[in-house]
C-alpha positions as CSV (number, residue, x, y, z in Angstrom):
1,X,22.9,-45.5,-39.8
2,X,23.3,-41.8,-41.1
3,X,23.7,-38.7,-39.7
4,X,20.6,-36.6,-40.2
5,X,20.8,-32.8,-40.0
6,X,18.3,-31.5,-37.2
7,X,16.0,-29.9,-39.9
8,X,15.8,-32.5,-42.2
9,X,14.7,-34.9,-39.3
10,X,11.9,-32.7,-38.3
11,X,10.8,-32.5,-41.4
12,X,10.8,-35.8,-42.4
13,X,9.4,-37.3,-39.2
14,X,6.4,-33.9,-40.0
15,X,5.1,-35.2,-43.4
16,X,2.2,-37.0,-43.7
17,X,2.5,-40.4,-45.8
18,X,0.4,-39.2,-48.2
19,X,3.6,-36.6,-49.1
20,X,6.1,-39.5,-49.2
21,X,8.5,-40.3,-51.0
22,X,10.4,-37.1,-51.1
23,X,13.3,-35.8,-51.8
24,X,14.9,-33.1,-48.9
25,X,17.2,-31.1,-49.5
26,X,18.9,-28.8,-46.8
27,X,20.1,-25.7,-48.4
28,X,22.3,-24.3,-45.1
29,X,24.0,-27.4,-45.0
30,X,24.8,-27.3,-48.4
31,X,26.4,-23.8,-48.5
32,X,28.3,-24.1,-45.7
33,X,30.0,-27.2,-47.1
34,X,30.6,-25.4,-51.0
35,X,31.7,-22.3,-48.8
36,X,34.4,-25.0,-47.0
37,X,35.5,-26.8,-50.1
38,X,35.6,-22.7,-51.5
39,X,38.0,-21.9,-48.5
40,X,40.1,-25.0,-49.1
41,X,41.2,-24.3,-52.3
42,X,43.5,-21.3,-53.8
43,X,43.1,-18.2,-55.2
44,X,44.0,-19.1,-58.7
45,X,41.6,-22.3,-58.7
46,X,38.1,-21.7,-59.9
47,X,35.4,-24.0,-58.9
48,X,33.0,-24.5,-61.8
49,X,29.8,-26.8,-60.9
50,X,29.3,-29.6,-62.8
51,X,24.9,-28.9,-63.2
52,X,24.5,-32.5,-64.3
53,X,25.1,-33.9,-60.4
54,X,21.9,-32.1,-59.7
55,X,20.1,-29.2,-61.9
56,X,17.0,-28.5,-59.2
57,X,17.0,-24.4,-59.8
58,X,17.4,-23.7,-55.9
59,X,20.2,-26.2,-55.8
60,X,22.1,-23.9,-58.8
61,X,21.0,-21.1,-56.7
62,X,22.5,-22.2,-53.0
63,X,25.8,-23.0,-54.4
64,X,25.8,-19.4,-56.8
65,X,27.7,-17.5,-53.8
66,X,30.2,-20.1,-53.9
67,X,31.7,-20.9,-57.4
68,X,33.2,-19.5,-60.4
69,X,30.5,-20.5,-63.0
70,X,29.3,-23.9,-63.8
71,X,29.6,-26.5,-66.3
72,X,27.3,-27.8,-68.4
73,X,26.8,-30.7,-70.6
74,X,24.0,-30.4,-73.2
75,X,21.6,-27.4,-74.9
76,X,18.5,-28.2,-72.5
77,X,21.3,-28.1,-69.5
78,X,22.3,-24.8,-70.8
79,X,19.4,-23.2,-71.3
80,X,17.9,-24.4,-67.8
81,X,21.4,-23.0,-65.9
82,X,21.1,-19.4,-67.8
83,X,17.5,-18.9,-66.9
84,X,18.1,-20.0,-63.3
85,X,21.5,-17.9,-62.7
86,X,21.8,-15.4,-65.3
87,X,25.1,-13.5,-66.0
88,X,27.0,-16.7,-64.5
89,X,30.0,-18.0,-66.4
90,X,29.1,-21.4,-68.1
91,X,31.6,-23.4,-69.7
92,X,30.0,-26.4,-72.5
93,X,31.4,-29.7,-72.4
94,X,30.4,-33.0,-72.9
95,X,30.8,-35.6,-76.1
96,X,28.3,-35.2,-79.3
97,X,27.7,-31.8,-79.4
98,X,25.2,-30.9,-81.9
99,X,25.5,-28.2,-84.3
100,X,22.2,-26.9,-82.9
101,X,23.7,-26.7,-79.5
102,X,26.7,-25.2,-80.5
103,X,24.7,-22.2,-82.4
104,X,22.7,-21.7,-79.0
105,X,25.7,-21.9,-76.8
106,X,27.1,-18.8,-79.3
107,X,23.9,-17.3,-79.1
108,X,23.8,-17.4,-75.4
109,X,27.2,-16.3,-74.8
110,X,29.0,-19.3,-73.1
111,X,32.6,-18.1,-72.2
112,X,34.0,-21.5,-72.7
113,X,34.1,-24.9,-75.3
114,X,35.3,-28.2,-73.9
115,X,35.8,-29.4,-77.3
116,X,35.8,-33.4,-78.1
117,X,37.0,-33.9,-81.3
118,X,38.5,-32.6,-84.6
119,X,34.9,-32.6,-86.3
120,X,33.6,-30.6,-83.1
121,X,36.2,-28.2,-83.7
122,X,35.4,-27.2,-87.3
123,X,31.6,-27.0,-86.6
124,X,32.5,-24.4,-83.7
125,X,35.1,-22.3,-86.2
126,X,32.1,-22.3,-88.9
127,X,29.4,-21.5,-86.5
128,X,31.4,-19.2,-84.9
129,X,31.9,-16.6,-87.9
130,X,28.1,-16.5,-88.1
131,X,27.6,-15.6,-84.4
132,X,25.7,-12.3,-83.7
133,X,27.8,-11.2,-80.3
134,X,31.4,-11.2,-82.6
135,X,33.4,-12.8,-79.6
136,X,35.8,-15.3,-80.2
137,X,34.6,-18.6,-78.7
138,X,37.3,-19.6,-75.7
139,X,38.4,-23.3,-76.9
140,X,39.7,-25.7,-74.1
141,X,40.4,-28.8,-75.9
142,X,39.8,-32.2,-73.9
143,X,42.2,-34.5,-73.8
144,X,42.1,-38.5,-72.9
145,X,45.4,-38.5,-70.9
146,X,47.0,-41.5,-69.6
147,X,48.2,-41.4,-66.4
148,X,51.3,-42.9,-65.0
149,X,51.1,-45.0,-61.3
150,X,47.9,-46.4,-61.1
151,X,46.4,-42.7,-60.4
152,X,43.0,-44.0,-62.1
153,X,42.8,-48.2,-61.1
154,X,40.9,-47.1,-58.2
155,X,37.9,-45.6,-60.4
156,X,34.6,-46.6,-60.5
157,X,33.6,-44.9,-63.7
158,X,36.9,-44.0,-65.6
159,X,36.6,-41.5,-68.6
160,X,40.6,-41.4,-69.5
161,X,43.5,-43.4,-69.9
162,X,41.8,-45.8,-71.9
163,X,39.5,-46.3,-75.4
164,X,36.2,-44.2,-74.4
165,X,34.5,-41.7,-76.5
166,X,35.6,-38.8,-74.5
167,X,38.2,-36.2,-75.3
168,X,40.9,-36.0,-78.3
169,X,43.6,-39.1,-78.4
170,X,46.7,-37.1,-77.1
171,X,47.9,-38.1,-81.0
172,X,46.1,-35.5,-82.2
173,X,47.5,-33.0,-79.6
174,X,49.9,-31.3,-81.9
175,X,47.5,-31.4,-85.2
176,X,45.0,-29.5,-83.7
177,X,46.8,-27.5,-81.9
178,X,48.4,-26.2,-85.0
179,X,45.4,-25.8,-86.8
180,X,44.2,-22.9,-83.9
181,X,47.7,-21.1,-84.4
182,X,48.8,-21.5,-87.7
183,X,45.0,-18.8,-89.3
184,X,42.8,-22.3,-90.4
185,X,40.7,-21.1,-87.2
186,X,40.9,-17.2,-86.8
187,X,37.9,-17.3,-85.0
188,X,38.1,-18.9,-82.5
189,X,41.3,-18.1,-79.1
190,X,42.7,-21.5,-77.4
191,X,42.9,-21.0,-74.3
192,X,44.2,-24.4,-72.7
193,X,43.0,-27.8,-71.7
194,X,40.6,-30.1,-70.2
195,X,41.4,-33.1,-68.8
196,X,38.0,-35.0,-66.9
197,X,39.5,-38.9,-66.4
198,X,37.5,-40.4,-63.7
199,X,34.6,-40.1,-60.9
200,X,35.7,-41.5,-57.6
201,X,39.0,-40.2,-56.7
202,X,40.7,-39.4,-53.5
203,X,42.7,-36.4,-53.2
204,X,46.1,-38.3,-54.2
205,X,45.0,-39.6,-57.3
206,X,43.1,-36.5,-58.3
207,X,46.4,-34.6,-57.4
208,X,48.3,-37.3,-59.7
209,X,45.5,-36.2,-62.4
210,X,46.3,-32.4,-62.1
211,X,49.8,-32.6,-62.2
212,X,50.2,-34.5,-65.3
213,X,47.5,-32.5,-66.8
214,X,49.6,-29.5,-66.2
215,X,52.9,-31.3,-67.7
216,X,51.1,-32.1,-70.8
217,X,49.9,-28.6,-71.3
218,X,52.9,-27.3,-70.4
219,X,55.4,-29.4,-73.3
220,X,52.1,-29.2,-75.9
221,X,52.4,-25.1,-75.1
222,X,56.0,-25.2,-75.3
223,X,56.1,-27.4,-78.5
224,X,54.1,-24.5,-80.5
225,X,55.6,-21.6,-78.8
226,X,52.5,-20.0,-77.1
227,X,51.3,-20.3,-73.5
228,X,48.3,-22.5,-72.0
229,X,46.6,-19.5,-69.6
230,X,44.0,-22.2,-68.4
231,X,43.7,-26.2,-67.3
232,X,40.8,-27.7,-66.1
233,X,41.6,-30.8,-64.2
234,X,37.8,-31.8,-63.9
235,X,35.8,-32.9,-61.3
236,X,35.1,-37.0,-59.9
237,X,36.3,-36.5,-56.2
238,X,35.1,-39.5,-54.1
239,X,32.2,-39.9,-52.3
240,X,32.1,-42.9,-50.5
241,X,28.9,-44.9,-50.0
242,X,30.2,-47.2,-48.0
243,X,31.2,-44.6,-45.5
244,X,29.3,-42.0,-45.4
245,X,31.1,-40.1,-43.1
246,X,34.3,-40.0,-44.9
247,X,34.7,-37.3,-47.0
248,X,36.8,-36.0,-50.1
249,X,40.2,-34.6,-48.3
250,X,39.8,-30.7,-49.9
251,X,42.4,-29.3,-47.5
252,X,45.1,-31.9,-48.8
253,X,43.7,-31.4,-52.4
254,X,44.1,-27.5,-51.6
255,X,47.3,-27.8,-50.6
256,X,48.6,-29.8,-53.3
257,X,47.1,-28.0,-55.8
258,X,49.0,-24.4,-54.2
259,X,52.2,-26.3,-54.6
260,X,51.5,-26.7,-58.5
261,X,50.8,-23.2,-59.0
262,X,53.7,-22.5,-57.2
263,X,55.6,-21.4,-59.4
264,X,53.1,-21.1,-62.1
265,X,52.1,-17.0,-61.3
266,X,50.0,-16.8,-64.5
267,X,48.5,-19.9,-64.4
268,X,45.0,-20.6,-63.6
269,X,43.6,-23.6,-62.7
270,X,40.0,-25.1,-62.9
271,X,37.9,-28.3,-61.1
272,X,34.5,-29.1,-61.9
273,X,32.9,-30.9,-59.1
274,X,29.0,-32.4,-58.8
275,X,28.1,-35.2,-56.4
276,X,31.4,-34.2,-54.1
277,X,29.4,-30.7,-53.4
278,X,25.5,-31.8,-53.2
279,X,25.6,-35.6,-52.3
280,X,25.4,-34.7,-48.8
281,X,23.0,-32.1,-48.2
282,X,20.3,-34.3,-50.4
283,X,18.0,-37.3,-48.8
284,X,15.2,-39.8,-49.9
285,X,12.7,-40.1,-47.3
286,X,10.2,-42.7,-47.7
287,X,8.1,-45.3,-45.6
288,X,8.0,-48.9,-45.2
289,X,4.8,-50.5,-46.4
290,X,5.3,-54.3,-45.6
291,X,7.9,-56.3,-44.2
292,X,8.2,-59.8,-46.0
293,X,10.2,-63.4,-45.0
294,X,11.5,-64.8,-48.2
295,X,14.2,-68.3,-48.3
296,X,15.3,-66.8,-44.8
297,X,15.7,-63.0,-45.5
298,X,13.9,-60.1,-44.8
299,X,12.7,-58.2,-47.1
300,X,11.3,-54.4,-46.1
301,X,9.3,-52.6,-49.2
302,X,9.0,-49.1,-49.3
303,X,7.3,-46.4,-51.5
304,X,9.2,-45.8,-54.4
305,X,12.3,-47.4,-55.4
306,X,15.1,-47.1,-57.5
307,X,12.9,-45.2,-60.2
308,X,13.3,-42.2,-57.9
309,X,16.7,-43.1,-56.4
310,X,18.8,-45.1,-59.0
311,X,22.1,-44.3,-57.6
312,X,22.6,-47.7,-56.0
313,X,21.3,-49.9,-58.8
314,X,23.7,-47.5,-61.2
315,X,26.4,-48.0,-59.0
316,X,25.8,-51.0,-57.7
317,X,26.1,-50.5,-53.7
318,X,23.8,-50.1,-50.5
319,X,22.6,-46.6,-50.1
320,X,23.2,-45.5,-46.6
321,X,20.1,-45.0,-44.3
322,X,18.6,-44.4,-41.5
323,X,14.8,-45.6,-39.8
324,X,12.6,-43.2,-38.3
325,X,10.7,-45.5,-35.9
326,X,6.8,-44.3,-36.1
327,X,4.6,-45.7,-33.2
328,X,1.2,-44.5,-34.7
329,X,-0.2,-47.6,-36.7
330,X,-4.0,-46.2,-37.8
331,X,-5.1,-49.6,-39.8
332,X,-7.3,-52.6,-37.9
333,X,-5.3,-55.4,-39.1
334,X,-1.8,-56.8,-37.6
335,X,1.3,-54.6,-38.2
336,X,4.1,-56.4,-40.1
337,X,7.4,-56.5,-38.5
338,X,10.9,-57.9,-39.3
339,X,11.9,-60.8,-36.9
340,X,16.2,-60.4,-37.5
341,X,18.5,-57.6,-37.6
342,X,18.8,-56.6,-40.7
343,X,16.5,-56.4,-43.9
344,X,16.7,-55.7,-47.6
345,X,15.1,-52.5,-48.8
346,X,13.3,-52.7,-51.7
347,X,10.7,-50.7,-53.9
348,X,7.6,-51.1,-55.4
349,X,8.7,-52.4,-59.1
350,X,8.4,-55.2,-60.4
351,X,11.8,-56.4,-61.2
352,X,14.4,-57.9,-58.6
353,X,16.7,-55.2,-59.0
354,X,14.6,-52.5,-57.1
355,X,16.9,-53.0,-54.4
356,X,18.1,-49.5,-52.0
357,X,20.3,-51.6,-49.6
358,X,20.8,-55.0,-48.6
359,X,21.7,-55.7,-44.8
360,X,20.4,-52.8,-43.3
361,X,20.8,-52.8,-39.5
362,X,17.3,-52.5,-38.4
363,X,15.9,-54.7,-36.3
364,X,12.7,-55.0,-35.6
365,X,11.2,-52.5,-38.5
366,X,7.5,-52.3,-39.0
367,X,5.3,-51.1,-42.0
368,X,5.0,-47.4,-41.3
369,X,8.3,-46.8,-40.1
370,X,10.3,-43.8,-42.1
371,X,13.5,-44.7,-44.2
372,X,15.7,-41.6,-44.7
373,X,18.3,-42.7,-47.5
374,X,21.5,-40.3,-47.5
375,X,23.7,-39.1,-50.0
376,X,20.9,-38.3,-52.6
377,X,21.9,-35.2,-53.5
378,X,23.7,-35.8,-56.8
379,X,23.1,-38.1,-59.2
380,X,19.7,-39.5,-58.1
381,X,16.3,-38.1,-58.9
382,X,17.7,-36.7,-62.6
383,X,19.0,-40.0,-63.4
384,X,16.0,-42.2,-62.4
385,X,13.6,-43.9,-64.8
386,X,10.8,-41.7,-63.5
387,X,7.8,-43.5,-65.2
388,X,8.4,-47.1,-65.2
389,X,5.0,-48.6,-63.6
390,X,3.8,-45.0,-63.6
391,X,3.8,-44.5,-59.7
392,X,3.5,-41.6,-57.9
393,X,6.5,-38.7,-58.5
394,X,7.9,-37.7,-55.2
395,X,7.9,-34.3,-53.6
396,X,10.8,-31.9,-53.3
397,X,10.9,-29.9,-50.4
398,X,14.3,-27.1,-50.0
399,X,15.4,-26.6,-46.2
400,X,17.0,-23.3,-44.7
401,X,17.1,-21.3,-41.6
């Protein structure tokens, strides 16, 4: 079972079935926990948010108050995040950049390039000279960085240390570096590096990350005579599944992260998390339509399914939940009910792998009953296969007060 804010229960247990599923989304909760992971962390560290964990306009808008600017990954993310909060500071990132985007990130004014790769780099100097504002284009250049002591075996969805598409090979480091001091790109200012390894870290690990991050910066800077002014040590802190109520350790994170500037006064640093700030504050709230005996296991099918909510077919675990137990049963004929204590949730598609959670503590659920799945905040509606068997979308309601 989850914890439910008071708001989100009322109105989950309030809607009618005809205006299920749905996605809710409490907005207080949500700010007071960016305003606590705000708090946690430095002075000199800038929280961008990373809009791909969840892009719903009055999600970009909650966390404004909070954060330094946000990250985005692609031109229709950029667009979307500049209409929605205009004047915020967006930094681009993200492998296969077209030259397309890159002309309408200019055109826009994004502060700040993550760029991938050596061809990335050129198309950016080129486009650049043709760019109406005149600004030179802030370059943080990603790197794939090992990382020494295991900081990254615990990942779930590693990005670094290892072949992947993402980032320059730290070979390259001193080429391209080169190459933005030595005139070949006048155009454009490098103003550090970027360094996004892994999703899934604890505060450890992610401290491990930053650290090293910092040392390669710091001999690559040193190497070439100049100064790094900025590292972004990326997002992927943990959010546990399993445990719902665990969460990312911020203050420790903070803490580590003050030691590192310590003695770095001019230094400033830069995280990028998604799912860590809206995972909680997001649910799925559905209803069971039958309860089925299959080979000895129970099976309870709700609306929708992992076309709305694909975060536990992606990632391969039980969303948490809780059941709403509804007494009113309005049809004539017998009410189906699970006989054991814990059931299979499943949706309504046509494949086996529609599964929300397997052994679900829930004895005795009927057809009718509510299922409020937690943690759908990030990563969840926007990454769904939406039309497969063309059912219903869900609704989207946005809590406050």
């Amino acid at each position: 079972m989850t914890d439910l804010t008071p708001r989100v229960h009322e109105h989950a247990s309030a809607l009618p079935s005809a205006g299920l599923p749905a996605y809710l989304y409490d907005l207080t909760s949500l700010g007071e926990h960016a305003a606590a992971v705000r708090d946690a962390l430095p002075r000199r560290v800038e929280m961008y948010y990373a809009a791909k964990a969840n892009p719903e306009p009055e999600i970009l808008a909650a966390l404004a108050p909070h954060l330094d600017g946000y990250e985005v990954s692609s031109g229709g993310e950029l667009a979307h995040v500049r209409k929605t909060v205009p004047g915020s500071p967006l930094a681009f990132g993200g492998p296969g950049k077209t030259p397309d985007e890159i002309a309408q990130a200019l055109e826009l004014g994004v502060e700040r390039f993550h760029v991938e790769s050596e061809y990335e780099l050129h198309v950016l100097a080129r486009l650049s000279e043709r760019s109406p504002s005149g600004r030179k284009p802030a370059v943080l250049l990603r790197f794939n960085l090992q990382v020494s002591g295991g900081a990254l075996d615990a990942s779930s969805l590693a990005m670094g240390g290892r072949p992947t598409p993402f980032g320059l090979d730290p070979s390259l480091a001193d080429r391209v570096v080169r190459r933005l001091t030595d005139g070949t790109y006048p155009g454009l200012e490098l103003r550090g590096v970027h360094a996004h390894l892994a999703s899934g870290l604890d505060a450890p690990a992610q401290l491990a990350v930053a650290e090293e991050t910092v040392a390669f910066a710091e001999a690559l800077g040193e190497r070439h005579g100049i100064r790094l002014a900025e590292i972004n040590v990326g997002g992927g802190m943990a959010v546990d599944y399993g445990a719902p109520g665990a969460r990312f350790d911020w203050a420790g994170y903070g803490a580590g992260l003050e030691q590192l500037l310590a003695d770095r006064p001019d230094l400033v640093l830069r995280i990028e998390p998604g799912r860590a700030l809206t995972a909680y504050s997001g649910w799925y709230a559905t209803e069971v339509l039958d309860v089925k005996h299959s080979h000895g296991e129970e099976f309870a099918v709700v609306r929708g399914g992992t076309h709305h909510l694909r975060t536990p077919a992606t990632k391969q675990h039980d969303q948490p939940c809780t059941v709403l137990a509804v007494e009113e049963w309005p049809y004539p004929w017998p009410r189906p009910a699970a006989e054991g204590k814990r059931v299979t949730v499943t949706g309504q598609l046509c494949t086996p792998k529609d599964v929300l959670a397997r052994g679900v503590p829930a004895p005795g659920v009927r057809a009718g009953d509510r299922v409020l799945f937690s943690l759908a905040g990030a990563y969840a509606w926007n990454i769904s296969h939406h039309d497969f068997l063309m059912h219903p979308r869900p609704g989207f309601h946005f809590l406050a007060g």
